[in-house]
C-alpha positions as CSV (number, residue, x, y, z in Angstrom):
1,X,27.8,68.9,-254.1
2,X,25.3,66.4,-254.0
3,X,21.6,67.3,-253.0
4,X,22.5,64.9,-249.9
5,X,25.8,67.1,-248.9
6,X,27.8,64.5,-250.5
7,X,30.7,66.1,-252.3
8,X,31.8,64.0,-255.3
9,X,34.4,64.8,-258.4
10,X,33.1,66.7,-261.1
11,X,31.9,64.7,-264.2
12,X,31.7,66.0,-267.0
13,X,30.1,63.4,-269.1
14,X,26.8,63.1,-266.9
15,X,26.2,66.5,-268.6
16,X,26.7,65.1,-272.0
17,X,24.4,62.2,-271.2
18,X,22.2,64.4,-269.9
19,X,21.5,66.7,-272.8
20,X,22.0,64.2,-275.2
21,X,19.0,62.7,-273.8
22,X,17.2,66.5,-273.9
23,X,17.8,66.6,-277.7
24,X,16.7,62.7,-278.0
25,X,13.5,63.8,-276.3
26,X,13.0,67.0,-279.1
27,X,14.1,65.0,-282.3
28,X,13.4,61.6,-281.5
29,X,15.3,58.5,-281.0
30,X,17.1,58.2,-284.3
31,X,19.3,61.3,-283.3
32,X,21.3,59.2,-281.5
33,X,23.7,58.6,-284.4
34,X,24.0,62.5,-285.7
35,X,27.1,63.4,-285.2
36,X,25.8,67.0,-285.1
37,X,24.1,66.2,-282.0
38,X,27.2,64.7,-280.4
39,X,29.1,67.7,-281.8
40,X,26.7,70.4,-280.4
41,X,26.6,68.6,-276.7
42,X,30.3,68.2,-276.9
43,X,30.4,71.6,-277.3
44,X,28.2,72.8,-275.0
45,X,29.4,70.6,-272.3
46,X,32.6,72.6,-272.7
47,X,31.5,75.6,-272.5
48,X,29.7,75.1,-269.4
49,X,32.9,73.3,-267.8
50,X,34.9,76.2,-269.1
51,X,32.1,78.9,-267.5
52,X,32.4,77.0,-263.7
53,X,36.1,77.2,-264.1
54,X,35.9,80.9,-264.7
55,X,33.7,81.3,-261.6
56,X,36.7,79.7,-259.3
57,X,39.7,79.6,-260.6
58,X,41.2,78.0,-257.9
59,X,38.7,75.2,-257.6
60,X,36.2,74.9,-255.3
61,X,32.6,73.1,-255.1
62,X,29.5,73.6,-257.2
63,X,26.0,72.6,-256.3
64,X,24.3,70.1,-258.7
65,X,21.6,72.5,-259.1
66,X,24.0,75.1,-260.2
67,X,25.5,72.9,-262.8
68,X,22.0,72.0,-264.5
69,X,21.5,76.0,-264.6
70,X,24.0,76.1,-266.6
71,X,23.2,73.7,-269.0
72,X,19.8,74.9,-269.2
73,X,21.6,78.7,-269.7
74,X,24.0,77.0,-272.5
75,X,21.1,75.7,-274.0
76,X,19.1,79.2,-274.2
77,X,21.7,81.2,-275.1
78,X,22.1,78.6,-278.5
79,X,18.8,79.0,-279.3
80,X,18.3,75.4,-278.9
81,X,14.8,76.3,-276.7
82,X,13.0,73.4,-277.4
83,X,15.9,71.5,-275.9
84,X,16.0,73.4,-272.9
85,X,12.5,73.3,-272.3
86,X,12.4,69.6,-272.4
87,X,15.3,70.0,-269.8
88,X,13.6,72.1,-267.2
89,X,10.7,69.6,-267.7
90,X,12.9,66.7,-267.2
91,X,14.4,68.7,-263.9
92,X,10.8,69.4,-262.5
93,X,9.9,65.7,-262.8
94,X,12.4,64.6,-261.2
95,X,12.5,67.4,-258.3
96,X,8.2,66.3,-258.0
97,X,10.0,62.2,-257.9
98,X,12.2,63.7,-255.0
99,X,9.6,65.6,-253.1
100,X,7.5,62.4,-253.3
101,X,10.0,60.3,-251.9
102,X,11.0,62.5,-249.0
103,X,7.7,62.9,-247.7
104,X,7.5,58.9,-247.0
105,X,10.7,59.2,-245.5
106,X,11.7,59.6,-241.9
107,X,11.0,63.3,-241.0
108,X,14.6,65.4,-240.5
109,X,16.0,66.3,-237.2
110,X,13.8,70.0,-235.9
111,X,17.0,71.2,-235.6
112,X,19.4,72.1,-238.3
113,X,22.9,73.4,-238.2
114,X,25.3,75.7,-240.5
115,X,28.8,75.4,-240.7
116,X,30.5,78.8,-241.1
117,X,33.5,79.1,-243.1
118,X,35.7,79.6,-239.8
119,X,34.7,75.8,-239.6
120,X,32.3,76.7,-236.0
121,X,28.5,76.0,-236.1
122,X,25.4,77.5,-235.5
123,X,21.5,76.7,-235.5
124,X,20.5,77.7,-238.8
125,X,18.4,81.3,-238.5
126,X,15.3,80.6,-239.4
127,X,13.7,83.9,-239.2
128,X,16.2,85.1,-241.6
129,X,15.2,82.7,-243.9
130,X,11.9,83.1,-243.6
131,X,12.1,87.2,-243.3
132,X,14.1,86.3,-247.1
133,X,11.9,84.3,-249.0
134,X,8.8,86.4,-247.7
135,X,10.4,89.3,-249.0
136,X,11.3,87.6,-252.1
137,X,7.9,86.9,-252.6
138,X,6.3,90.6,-252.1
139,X,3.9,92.3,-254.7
140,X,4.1,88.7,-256.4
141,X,0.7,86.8,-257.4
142,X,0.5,82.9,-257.8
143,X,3.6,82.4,-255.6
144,X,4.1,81.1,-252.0
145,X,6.8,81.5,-249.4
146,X,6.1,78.7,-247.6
147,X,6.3,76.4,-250.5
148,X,9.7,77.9,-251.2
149,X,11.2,77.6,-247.6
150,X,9.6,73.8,-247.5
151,X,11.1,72.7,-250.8
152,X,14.9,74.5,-249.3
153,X,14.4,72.4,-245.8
154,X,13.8,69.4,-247.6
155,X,17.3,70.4,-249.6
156,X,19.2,71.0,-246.4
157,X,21.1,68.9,-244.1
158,X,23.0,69.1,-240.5
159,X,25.9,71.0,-240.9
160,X,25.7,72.6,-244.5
161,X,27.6,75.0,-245.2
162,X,26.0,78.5,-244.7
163,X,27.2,79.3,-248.6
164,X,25.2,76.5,-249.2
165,X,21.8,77.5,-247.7
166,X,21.2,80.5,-250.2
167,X,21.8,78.3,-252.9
168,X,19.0,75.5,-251.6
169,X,17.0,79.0,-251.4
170,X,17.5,79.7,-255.1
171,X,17.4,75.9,-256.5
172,X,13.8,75.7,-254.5
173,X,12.9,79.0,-256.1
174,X,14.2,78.2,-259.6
175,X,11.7,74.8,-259.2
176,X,9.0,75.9,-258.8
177,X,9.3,77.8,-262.3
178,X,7.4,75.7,-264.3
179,X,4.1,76.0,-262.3
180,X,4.1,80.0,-262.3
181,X,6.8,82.2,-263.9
182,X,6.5,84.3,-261.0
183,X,8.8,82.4,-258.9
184,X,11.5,83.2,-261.8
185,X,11.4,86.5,-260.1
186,X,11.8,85.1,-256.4
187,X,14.9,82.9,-257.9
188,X,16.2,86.0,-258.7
189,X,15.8,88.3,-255.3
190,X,16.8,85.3,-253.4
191,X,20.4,84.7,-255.5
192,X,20.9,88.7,-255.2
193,X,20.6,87.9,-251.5
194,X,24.0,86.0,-252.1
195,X,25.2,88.6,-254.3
196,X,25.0,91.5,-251.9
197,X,26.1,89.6,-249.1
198,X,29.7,88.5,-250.5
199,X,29.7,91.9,-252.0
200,X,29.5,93.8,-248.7
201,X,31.7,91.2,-247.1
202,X,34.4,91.6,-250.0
203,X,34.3,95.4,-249.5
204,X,34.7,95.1,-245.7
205,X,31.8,96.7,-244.7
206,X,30.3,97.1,-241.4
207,X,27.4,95.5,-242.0
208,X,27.5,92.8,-244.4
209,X,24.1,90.8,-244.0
210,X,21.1,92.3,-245.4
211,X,17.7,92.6,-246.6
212,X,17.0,94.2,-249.7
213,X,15.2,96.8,-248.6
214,X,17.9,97.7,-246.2
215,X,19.9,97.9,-248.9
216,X,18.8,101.0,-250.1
217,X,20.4,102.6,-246.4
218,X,24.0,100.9,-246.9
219,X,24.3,101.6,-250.4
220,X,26.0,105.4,-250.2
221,X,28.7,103.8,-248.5
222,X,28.8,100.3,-250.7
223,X,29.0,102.6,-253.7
224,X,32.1,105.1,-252.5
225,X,34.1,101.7,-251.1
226,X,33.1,99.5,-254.5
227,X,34.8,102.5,-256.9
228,X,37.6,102.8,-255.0
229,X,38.3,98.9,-254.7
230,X,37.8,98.7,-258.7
231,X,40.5,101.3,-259.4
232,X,43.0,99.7,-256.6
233,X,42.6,96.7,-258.4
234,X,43.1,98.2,-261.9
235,X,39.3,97.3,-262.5
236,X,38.5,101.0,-263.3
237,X,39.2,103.9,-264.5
238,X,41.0,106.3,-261.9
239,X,38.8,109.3,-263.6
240,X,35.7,107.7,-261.7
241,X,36.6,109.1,-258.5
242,X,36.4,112.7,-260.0
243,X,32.7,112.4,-259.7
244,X,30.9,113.6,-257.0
245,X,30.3,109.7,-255.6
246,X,28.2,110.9,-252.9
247,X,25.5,112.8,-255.7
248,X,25.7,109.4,-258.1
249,X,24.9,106.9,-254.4
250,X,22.0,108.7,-253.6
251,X,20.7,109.0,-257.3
252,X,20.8,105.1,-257.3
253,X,17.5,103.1,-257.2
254,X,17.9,99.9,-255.2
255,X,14.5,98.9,-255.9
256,X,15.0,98.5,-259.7
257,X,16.6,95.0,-258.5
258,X,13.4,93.6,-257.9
259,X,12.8,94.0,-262.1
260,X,15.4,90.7,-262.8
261,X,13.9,87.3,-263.8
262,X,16.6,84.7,-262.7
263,X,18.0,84.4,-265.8
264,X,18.9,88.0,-266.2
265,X,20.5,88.1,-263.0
266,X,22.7,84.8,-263.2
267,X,23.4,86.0,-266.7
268,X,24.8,89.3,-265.4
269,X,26.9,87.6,-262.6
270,X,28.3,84.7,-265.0
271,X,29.2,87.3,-267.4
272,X,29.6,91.2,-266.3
273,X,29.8,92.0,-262.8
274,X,33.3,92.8,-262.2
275,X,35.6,90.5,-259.7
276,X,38.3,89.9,-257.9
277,X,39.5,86.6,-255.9
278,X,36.9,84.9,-257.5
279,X,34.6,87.9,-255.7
280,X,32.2,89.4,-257.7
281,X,32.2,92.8,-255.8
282,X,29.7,94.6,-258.4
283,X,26.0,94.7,-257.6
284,X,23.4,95.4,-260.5
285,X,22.2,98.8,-259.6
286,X,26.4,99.7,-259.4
287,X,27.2,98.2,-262.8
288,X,24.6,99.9,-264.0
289,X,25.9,103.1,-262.9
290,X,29.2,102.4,-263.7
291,X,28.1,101.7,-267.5
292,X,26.6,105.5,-267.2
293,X,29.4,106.8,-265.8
294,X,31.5,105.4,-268.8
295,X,29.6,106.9,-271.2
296,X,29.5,110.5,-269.2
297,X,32.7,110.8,-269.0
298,X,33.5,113.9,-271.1
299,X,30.5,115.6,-270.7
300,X,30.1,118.9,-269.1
301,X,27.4,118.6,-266.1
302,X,28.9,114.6,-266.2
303,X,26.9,113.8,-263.0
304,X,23.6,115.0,-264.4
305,X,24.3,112.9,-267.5
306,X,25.3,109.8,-265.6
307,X,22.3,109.7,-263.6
308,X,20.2,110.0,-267.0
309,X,22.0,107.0,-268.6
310,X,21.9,105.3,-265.0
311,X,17.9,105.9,-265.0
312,X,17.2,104.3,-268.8
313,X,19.3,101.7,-268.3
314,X,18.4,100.4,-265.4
315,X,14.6,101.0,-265.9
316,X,15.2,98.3,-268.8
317,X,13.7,101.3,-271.2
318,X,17.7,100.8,-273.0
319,X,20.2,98.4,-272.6
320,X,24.1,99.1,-274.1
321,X,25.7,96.7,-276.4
322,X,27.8,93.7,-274.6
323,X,31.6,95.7,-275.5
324,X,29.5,98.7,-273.5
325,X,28.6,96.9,-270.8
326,X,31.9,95.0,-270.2
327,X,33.8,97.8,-270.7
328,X,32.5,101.2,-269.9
329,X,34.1,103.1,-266.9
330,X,37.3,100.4,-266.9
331,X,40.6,101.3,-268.2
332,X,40.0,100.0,-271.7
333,X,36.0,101.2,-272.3
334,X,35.5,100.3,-275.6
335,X,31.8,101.6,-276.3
336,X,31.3,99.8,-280.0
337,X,30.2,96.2,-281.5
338,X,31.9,97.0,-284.5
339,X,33.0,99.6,-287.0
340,X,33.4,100.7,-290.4
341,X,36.4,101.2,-292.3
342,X,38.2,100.6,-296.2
343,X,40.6,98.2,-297.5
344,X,42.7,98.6,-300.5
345,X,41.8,95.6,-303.1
């Protein structure tokens, strides 16, 4: 999806031309030529085609915005940093071009719809959107709401989609980066916005649209329905509901959310959170705890355990391996990186 609505096919090769021209910028103009440059965007331009695909499996669309994330998360996770820094510059000049351009154009209509996915429409609720991004921005210095929600508006259009809305909300967000890390922070509350909202909605619950802080209220519930849903699905392990569910809900801490930059978040929803339908049903403060409830699991007082695990991991004071954290709690919770063991010569 275009930043005008438009909906086009997806290209793969104006990703490639794009980070070619990221490295170019790092090590000059004679790059060009390397073939290890057109090896390592050929590369990464697959993985990040491949990552989108995992994401929907049956197709679907993808915000422009979303796409450069990725590239700019390909990029980091490479190491290539310098490259991805010149990215996010190139990304923030061109979003301050934009900006520029839309304030000498024709003011939009005061009035914007959203199209639901029962195909009706609606005004879009700007309260809630306000009510979001002013929450997004609390106990935050050097950051501004109304820059966020101004920067969205100008992203929006007469009938987009309502998915669509959150994702102007975290694209504005994710913008504004470069002027005060800060707003890496509000990028993040405002995609966990999404997160929890197709979460609750997956898990048919009876309220499905909230606030973070009201979060902490629906959670108990959330918590019971999200293990039960994992081990229908063969997500997790059966011996999960053994716990005393009700003791582990209340023990959880939904502010500890608030603690994830944006790249830790869309790291952990790319990669971990577990899914179904293309649905990721798993919310960070419930991975976490069922990562601790993994590695309780044969303990005596296994509850008391779990909450300690729960309470250093998701304070960020330890943080499992990646086989730990895919895998603990599910059916096959393999808890190592690697092992030790002899070979006959």
């Amino acid at each position: 999806i275009r930043r005008n609505g438009k909906v086009t096919g997806f290209d793969e090769s104006k990703i490639k031309v794009a980070m070619t021209k990221a490295f170019l910028a790092v090590e000059g103009g004679g790059a060009a030529v390397s073939m290890r440059i057109h090896d390592l965007v050929n590369a990464l331009s697959a993985q990040i085609s491949q990552a989108l695909s995992r994401r929907m499996p049956g197709g679907g669309t993808v915000h422009i915005e979303d796409i450069q994330d990725q590239v700019e998360l390909a990029l980091m996770r490479e190491g290539h940093h310098k490259v991805a820094r010149a990215y996010v510059l190139y990304r923030d000049h061109q979003a301050q071009k934009r900006a520029a351009e839309q304030a000498d154009a024709a003011p939009v209509a005061t009035i914007l719809h959203v199209t639901h996915p029962d195909g009706s429409r609606a005004p879009l609720d700007l309260p809630r959107l306000h009510a979001l991004v002013d929450e997004a921005c609390g106990n935050l210095n050097d950051v501004d709401a109304k820059a966020v929600i101004a920067e969205t508006l100008r992203n929006l259009f007469d009938g987009v989609p309502l998915k669509e809305v959150n994702t102007a909300l975290v694209m504005s967000a994710r913008t504004l980066i470069e002027s005060d890390p800060n707003y890496s922070f509000v990028a993040a509350r405002l995609l966990l916005d999404s997160i929890r909202t197709d979460a609750l909605r997956f898990l048919k619950q009876p309220q499905t649209v909230c606030t973070q802080s009201e979060l902490a209220g629906l959670f108990g519930e959330y918590f019971h329905a999200y293990i039960q849903t994992g081990i229908e699905h063969e997500l997790l392990d059966p011996t999960l509901r053994q716990y005393d569910l009700k003791r582990l809900g209340q023990a959880i801490d939904t502010a500890q959310d608030l603690q994830f930059s944006y790249l830790g978040l869309q790291t952990l929803f790319d990669r971990y959170f577990l899914h179904q339908e293309g649905v990721r049903f798993e919310l960070p403060q419930a991975f976490f705890m069922r990562v601790a409830m993994g590695l309780a699991i044969n303990e005596i007082d296994r509850e008391a355990h779990a909450i300690e695990f729960y309470k250093l991991l998701s304070s960020f004071d330890f943080m499992s391996s990646t086989p730990t954290l895919f895998n603990s709690g599910t059916l096959r919770p393999q808890l190592s990186s690697c092992y030790l063991t002899t070979v006959p010569d």
